[in-house]
Kinemage of the C-alpha trace (Angstrom):
@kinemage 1
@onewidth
@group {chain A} dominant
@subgroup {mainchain}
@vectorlist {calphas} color= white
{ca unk a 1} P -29.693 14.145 8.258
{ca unk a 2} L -29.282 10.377 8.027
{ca unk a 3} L -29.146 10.874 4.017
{ca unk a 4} L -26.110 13.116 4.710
{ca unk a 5} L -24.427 10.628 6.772
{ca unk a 6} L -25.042 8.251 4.058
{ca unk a 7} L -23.835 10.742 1.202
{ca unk a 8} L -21.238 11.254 2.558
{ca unk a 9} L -19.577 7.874 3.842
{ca unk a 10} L -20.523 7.198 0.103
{ca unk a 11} L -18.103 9.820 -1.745
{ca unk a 12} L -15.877 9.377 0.775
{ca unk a 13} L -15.256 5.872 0.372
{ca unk a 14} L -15.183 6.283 -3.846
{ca unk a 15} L -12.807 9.063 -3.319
{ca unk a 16} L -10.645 6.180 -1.352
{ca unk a 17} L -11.166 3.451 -4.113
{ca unk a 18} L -9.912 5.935 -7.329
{ca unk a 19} L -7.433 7.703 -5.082
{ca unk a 20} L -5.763 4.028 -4.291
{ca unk a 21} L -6.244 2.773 -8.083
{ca unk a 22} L -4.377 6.441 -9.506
{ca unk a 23} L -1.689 5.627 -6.973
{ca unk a 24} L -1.130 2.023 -7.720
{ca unk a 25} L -0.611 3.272 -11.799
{ca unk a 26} L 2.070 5.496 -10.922
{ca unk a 27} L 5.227 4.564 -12.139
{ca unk a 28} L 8.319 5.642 -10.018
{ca unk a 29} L 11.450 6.337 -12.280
{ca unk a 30} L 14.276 6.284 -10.819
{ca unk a 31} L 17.903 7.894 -12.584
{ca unk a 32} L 21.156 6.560 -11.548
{ca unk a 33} L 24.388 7.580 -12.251
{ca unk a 34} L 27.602 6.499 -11.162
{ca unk a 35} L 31.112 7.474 -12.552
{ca unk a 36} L 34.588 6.466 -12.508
{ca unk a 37} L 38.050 7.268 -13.735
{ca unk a 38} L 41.633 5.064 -14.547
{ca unk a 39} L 44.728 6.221 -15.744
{ca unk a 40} L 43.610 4.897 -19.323
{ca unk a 41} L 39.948 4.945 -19.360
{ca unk a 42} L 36.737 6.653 -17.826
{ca unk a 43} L 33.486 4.960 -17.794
{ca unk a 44} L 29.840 5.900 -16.672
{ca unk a 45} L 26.660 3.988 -16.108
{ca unk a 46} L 23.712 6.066 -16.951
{ca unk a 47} L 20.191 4.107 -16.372
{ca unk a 48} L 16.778 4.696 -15.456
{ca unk a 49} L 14.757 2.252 -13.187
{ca unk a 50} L 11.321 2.368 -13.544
{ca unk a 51} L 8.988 0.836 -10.230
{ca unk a 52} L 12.219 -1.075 -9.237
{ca unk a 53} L 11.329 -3.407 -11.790
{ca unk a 54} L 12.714 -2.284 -15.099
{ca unk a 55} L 15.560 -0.710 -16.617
{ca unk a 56} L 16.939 1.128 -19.646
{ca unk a 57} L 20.277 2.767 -19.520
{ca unk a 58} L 23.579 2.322 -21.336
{ca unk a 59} L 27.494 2.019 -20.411
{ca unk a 60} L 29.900 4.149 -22.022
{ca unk a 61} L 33.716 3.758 -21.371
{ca unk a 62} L 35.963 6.055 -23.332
{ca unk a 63} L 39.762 5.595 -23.880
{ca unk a 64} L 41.270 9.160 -22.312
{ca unk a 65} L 44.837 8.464 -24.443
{ca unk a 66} L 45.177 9.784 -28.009
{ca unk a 67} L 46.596 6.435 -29.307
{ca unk a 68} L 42.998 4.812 -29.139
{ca unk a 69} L 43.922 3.602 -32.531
{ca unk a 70} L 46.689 1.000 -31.683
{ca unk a 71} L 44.189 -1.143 -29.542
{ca unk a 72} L 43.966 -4.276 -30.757
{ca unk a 73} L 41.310 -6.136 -29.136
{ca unk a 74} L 39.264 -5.586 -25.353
{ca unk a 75} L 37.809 -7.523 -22.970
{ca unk a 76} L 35.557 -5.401 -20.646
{ca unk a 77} L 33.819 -7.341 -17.052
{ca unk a 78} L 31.976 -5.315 -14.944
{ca unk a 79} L 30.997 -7.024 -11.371
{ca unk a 80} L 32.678 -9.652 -11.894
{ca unk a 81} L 30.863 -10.845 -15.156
{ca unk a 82} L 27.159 -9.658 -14.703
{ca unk a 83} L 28.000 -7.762 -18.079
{ca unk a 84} L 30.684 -8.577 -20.392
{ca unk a 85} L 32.078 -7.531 -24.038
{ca unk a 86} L 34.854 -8.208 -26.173
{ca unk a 87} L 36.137 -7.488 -29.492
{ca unk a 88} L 39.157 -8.684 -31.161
{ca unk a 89} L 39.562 -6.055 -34.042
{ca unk a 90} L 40.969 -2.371 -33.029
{ca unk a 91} L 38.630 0.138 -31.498
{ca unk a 92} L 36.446 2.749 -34.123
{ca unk a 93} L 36.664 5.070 -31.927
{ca unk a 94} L 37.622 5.720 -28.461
{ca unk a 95} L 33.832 5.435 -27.226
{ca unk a 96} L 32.425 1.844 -25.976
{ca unk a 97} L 29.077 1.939 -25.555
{ca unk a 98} L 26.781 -0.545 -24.675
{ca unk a 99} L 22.598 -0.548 -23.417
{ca unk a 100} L 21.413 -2.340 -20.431
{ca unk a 101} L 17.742 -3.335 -20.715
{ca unk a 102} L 15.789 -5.370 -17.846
{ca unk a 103} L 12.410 -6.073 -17.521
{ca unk a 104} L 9.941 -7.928 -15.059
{ca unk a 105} L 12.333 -10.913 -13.098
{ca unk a 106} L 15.705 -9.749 -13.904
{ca unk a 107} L 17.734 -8.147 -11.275
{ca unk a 108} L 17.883 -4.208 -11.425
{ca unk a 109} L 20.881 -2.131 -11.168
{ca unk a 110} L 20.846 0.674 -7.861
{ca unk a 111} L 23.605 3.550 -6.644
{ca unk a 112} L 25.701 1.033 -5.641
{ca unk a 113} L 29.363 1.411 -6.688
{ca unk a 114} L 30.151 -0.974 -9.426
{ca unk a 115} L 33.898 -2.636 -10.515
{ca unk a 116} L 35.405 -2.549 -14.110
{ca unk a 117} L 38.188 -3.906 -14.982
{ca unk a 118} L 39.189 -3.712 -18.553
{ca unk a 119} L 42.108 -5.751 -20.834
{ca unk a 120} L 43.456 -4.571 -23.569
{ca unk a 121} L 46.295 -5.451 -26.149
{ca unk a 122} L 48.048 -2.879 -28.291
{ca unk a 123} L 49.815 -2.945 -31.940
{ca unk a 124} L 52.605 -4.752 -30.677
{ca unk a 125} L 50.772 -7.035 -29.043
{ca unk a 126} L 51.681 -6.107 -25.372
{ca unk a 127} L 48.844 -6.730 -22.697
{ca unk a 128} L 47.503 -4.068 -20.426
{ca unk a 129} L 44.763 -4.285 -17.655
{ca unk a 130} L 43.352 -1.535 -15.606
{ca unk a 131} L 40.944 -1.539 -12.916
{ca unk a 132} L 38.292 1.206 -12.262
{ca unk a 133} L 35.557 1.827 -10.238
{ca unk a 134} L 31.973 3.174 -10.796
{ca unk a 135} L 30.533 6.123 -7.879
{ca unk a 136} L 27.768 7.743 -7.252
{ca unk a 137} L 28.735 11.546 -8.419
């Protein structure tokens, strides 16, 4: 009877040891999205944040307009420069994209709405600046 006892306490306590080892591999992934709309341009953030420690998503801000083609030159800042990019030539299409990759030590992105604001110059060389913001959808 004591031998069962024993047995027992035994498996028990390896069950414990590869149950907490399995969970400890696991990698949580977690998708955000967030969305947002001006009267010139409509951007999302699609990324994927694995164990709150990593990331791999992309930006992609489109020009809604059909006159994408007399752009000469963008600035884009989101948060308030956390990410920026800027071009001087015209646009070669009316799709921005750009990746966002962190690893260990670098600051992860979560559903938290996020600010764009985006300057732009056209063929006549007139300045424009709008201002939109990235939800949760």
């Amino acid at each position: 009877m004591k031998n069962n006892k024993v047995l027992w306490a035994s498996i028990s306590i390896i069950i414990l040891v590869v149950t907490m080892s399995l969970t400890g591999c696991l990698k949580v992934q977690t998708r955000i999205i967030l969305m947002g709309e001006s009267e010139h341009w409509r951007g999302e953030f699609d990324t994927a944040v694995t164990s709150g420690r990593e990331e791999n998503g992309e930006y992609t801000i489109l020009y809604t307009k059909d006159n994408w083609g007399d752009i000469r030159g963008y600035k884009i800042d989101i948060n308030e420069g956390r990410n920026k990019r800027q071009e001087e030539g015209g646009l070669a299409s009316n799709v921005i994209k750009f990746p966002i990759t962190r690893t260990k030590g670098s600051q992860v992105s979560s559903n938290e709405d996020q600010t764009i604001v985006i300057e732009w110059k056209d063929l006549n060389g007139n300045n424009f600046e709008e201002k939109l913001t990235l939800k949760e959808k």
